[in-house]
C-alpha positions in Angstrom: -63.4 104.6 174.2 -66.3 106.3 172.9 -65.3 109.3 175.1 -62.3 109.4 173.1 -64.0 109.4 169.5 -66.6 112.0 170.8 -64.0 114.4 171.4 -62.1 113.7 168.2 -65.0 114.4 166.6 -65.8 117.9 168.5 -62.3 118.8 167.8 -62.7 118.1 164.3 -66.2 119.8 164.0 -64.3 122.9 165.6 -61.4 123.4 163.2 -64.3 122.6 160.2 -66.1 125.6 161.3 -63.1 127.5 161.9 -61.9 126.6 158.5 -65.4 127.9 157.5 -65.2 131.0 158.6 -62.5 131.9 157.7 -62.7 130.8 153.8 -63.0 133.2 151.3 -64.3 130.2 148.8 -67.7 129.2 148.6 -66.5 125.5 147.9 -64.6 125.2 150.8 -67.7 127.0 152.4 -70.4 123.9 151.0 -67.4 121.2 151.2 -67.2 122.5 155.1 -70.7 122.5 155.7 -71.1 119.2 154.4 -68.3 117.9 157.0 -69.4 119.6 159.9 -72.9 117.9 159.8 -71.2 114.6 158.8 -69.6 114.8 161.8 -72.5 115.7 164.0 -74.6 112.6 162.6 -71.7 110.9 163.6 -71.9 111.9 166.6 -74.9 111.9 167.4 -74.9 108.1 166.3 -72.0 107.6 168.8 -73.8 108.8 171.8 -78.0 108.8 171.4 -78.9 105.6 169.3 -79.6 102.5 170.5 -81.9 100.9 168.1 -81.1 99.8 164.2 -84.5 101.7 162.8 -83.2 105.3 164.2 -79.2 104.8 163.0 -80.6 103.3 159.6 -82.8 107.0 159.5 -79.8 109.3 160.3 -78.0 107.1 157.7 -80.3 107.7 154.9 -80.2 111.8 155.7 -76.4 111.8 155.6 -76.6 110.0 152.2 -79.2 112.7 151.1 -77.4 115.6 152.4 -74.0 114.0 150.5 -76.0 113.9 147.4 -77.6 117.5 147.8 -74.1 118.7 148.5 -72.2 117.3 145.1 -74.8 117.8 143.0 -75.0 121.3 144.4 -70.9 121.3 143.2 -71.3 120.0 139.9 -74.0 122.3 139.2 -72.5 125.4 140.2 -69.2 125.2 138.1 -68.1 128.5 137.0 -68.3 128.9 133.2 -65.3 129.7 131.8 
């Protein structure tokens, strides 16, 4: 079963780059970025961690990363 997730998640980390490279908005760009290392934490939770202490680290960096990421957002609104 986890085989199954791990390769859900590749494919999905492949079309969110894709879809990053290919944008032409820098939101889609951060929004992108933002989901393709979501998905490798997740991933790498999936497959390496075995203790609580390590998943309870990589948790608190995704929850940083989701905070950097939306206040990055809200502060660079174009002023119109």
């Amino acid at each position: 079963m986890s085989i199954i997730i791990s390769l859900t998640i590749i494919f999905t980390l492949a079309a969110t780059t894709f879809k990053i490279v290919t944008s032409g908005n820098i939101y889609e760009k951060i929004t992108g970025f933002y989901f393709v290392f979501t998905n490798f934490i997740i991933l790498i939770l999936l497959n390496a961690v075995t203790n609580f202490d390590a998943m309870l680290d990589i948790i608190i960096i995704l929850f940083l990363l989701q905070f950097v990421t939306i206040l990055f957002l809200l502060f660079n609104r174009k002023k119109t």
